[in-house]
Backbone as JSON, one array per atom type, in Angstrom:
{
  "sequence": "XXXXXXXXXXXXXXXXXXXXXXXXXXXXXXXXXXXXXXXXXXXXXXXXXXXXXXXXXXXXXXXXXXXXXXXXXXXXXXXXXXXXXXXXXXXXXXXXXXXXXXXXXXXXXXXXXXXXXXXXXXXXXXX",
  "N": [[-14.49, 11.95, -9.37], [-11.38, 10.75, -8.32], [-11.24, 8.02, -5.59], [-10.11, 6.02, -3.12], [-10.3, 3.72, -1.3], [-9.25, 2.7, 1.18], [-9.46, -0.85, 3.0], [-9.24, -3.49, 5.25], [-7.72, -3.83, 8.04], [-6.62, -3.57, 11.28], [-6.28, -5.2, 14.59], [-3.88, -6.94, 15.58], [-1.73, -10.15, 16.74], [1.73, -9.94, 17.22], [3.55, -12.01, 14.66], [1.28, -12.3, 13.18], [-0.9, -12.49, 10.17], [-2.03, -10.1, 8.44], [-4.38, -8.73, 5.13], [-4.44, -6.43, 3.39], [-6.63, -4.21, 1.77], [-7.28, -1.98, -1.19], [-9.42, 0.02, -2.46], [-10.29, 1.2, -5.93], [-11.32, 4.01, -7.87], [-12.55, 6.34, -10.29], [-10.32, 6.41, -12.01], [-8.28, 5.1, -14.68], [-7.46, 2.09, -13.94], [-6.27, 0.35, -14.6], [-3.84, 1.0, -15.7], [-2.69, 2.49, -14.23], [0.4, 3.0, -11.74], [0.69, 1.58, -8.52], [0.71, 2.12, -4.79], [1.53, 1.68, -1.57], [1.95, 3.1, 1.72], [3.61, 3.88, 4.5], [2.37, 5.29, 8.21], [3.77, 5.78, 11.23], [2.79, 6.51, 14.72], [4.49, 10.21, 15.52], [6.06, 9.81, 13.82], [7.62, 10.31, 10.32], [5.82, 9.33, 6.88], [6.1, 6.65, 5.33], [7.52, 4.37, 2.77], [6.32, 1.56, 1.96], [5.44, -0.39, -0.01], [5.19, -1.07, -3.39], [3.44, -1.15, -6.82], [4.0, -1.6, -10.32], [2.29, -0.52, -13.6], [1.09, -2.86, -14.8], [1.37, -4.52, -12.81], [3.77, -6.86, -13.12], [6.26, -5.86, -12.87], [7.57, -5.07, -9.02], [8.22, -3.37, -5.67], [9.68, -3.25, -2.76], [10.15, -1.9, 0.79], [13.0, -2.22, 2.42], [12.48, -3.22, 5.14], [10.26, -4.62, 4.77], [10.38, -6.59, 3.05], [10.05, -9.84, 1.92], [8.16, -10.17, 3.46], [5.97, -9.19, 3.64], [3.34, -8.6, 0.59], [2.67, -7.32, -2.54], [-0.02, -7.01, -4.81], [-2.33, -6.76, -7.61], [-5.73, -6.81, -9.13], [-6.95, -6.18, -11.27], [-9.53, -6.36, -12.92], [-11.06, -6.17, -10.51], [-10.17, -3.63, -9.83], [-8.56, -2.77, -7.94], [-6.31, -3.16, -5.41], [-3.85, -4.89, -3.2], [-2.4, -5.71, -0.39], [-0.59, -8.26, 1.05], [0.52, -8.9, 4.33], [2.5, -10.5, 6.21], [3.85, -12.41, 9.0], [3.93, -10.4, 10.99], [5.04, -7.75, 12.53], [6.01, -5.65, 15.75], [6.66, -3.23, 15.23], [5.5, -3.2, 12.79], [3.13, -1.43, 13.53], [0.99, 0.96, 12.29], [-0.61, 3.73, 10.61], [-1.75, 2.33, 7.36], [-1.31, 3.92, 3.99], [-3.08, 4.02, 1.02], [-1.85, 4.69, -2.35], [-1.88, 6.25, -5.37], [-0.04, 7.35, -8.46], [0.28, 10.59, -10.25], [-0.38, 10.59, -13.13], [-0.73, 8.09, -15.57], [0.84, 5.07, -16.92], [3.29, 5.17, -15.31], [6.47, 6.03, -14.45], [8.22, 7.08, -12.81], [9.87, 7.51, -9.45], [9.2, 5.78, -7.85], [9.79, 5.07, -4.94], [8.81, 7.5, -3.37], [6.9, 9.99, -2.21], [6.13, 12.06, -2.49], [5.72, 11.45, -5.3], [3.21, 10.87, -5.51], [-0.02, 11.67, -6.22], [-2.83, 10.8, -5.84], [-4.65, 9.33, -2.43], [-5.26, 7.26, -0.55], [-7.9, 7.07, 3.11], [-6.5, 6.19, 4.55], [-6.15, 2.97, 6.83], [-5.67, 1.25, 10.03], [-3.77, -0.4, 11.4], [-2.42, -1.97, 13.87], [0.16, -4.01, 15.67], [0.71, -6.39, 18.42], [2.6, -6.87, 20.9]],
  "CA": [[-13.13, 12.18, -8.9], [-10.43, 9.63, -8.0], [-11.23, 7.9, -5.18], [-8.79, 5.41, -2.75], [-10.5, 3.2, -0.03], [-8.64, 1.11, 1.75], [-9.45, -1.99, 4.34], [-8.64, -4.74, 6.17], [-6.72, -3.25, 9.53], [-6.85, -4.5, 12.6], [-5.15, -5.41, 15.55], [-3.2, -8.66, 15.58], [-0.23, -10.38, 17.71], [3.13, -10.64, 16.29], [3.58, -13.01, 14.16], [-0.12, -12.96, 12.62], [-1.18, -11.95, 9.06], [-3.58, -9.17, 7.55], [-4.39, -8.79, 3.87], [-5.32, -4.85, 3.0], [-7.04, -3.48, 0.16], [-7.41, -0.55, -1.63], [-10.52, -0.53, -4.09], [-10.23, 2.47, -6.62], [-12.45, 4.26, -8.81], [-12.39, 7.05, -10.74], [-9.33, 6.39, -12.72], [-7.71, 4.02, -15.45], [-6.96, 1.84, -12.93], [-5.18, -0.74, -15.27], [-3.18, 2.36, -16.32], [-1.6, 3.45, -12.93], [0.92, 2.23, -10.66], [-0.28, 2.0, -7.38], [1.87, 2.03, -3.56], [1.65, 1.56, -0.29], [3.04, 3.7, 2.48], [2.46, 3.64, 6.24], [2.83, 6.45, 9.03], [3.41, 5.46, 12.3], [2.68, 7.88, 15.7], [5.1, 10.77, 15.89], [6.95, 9.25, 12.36], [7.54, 10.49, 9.02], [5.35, 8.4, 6.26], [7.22, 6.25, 4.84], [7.39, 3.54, 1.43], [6.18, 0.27, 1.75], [5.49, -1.52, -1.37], [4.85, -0.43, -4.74], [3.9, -2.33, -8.62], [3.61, -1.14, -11.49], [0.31, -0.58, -13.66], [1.03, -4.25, -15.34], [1.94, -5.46, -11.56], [5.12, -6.84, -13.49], [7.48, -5.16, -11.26], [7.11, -4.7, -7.93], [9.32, -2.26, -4.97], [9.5, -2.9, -1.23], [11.49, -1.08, 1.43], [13.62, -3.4, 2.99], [12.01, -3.14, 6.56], [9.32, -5.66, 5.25], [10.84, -7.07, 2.05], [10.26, -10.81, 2.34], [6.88, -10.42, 4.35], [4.84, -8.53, 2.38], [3.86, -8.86, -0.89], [2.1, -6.16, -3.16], [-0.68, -7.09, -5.77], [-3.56, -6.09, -7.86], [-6.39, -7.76, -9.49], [-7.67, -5.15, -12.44], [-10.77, -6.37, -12.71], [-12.06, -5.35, -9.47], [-9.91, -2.39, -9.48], [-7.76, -3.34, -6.5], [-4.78, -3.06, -4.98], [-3.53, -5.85, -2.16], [-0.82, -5.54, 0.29], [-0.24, -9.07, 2.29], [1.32, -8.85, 5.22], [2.77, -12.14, 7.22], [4.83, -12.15, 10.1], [3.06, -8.9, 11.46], [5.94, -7.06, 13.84], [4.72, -4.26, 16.15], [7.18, -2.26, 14.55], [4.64, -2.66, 11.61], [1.99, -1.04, 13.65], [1.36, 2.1, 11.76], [-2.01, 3.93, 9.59], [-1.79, 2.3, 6.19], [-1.93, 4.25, 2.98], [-2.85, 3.55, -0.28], [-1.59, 5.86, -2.91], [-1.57, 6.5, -7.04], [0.72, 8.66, -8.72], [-1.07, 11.33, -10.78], [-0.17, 9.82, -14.25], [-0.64, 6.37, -15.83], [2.4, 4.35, -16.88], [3.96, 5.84, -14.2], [7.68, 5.41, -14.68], [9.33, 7.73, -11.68], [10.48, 6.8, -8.05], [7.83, 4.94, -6.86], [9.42, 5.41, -3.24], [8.93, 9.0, -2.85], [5.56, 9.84, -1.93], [5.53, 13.02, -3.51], [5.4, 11.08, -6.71], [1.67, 10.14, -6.0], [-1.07, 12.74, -6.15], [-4.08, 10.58, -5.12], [-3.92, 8.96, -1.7], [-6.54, 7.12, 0.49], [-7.95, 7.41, 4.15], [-6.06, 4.7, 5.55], [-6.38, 2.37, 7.74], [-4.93, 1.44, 11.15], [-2.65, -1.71, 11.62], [-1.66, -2.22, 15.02], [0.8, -5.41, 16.04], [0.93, -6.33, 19.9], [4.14, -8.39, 21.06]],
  "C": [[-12.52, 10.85, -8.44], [-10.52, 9.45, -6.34], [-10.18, 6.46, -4.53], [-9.2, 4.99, -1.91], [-10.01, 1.96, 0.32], [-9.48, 0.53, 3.15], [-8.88, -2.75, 4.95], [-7.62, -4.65, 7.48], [-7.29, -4.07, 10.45], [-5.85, -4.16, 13.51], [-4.99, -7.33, 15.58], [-2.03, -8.57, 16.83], [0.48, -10.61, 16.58], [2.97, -11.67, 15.64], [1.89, -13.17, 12.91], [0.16, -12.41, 10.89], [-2.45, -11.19, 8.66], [-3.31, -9.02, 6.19], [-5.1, -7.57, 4.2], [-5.46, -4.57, 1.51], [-7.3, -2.77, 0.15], [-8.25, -0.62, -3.25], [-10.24, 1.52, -4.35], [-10.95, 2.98, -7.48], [-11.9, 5.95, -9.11], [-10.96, 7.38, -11.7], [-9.62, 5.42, -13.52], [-7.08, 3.26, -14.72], [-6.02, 1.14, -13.82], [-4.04, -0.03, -15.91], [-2.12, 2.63, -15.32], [-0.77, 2.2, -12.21], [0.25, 2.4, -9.34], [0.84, 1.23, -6.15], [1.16, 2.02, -2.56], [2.72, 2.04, 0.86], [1.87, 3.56, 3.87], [3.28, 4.94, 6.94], [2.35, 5.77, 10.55], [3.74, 6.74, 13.26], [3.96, 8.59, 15.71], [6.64, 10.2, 14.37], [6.61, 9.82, 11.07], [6.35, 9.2, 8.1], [6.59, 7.96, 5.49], [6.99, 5.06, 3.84], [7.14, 2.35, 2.0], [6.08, -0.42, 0.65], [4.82, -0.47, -2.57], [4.48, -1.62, -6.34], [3.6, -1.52, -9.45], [2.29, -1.05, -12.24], [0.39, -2.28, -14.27], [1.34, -5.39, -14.17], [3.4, -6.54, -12.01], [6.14, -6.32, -12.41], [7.2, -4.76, -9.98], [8.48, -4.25, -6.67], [9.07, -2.55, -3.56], [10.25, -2.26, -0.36], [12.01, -2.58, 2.09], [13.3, -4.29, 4.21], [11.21, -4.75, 6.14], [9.62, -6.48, 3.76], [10.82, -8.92, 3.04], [9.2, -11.58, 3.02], [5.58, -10.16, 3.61], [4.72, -8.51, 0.99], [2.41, -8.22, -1.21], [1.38, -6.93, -4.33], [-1.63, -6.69, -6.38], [-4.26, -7.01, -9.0], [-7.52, -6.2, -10.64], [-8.45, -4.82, -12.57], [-11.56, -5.99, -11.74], [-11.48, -3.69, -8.81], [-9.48, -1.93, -8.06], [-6.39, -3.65, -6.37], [-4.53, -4.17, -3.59], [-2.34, -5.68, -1.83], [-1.38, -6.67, 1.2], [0.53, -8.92, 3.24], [1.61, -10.4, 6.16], [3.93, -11.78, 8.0], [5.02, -10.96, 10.71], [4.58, -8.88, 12.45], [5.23, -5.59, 14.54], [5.21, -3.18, 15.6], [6.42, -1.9, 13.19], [3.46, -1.72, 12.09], [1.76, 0.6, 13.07], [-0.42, 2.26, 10.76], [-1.56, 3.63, 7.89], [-2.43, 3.35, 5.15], [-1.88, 3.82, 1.47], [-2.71, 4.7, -1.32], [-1.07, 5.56, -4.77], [-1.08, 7.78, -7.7], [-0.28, 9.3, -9.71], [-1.01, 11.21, -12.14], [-0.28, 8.42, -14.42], [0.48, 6.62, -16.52], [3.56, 5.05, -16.56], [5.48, 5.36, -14.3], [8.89, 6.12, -13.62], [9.61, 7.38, -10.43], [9.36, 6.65, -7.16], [8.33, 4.91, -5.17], [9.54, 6.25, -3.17], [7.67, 9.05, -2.84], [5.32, 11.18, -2.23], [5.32, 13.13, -4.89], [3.97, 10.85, -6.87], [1.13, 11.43, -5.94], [-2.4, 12.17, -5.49], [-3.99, 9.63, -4.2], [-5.47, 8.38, -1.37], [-6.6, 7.48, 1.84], [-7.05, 7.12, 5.07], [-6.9, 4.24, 6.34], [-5.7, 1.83, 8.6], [-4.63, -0.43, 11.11], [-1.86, -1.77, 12.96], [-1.21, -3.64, 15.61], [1.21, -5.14, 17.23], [1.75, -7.38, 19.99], [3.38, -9.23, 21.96]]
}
């Protein structure tokens, strides 16, 4: 079955940088698009970054447009979300998420476009 584990959380100060990944298995990974959404306490989830299955195009929300930057590396069947210039407003449980088709071509920010999601992981930024 399609699995979705993401890493690299933490707690940082403002200003710092974390790099998260999301290793995948059980799919065509070079096939799918693959996103990033976060849910912070008492908050809707909500879109963070997105690419395509050729990482060619890539989608951020605006919140962190500029900071973050979305990639993937095929071969190890990985997904990367950088983050720089951590705000606490980023503090929130990262998820990593693949829609339930390859060459995924529908609104990569809606999150009822994905079907397979990971555990997350927790991202907390202290001012």
């Amino acid at each position: 079955q399609v699995q979705l584990v993401e890493s690299g959380g933490g707690l940082v100060q403002a200003g710092a940088s974390l790099r998260l990944s999301c290793a995948a298995s059980g799919l065509l990974f070079s096939r799918y698009a693959m996103g990033w959404f976060r849910q912070a306490p008492g908050k809707e989830r909500e879109f963070v970054a997105a690419l395509n299955w050729n990482g060619r195009s890539t989608y951020y929300a605006d919140s962190v447009k500029g900071r973050f930057t979305i990639s993937r590396d095929n071969a190890k069947n990985t997904v990367y979300l950088q983050m720089n210039s951590l705000k606490p407003e980023d503090t929130a449980v990262y998820y990593c998420a693949a829609p339930r088709n390859i060459y995924f071509s529908g609104n990569y920010y809606y999150a009822d476009e994905y079907g397979y999601w990971g555990q997350g992981t927790q991202v907390t930024v202290s001012s």
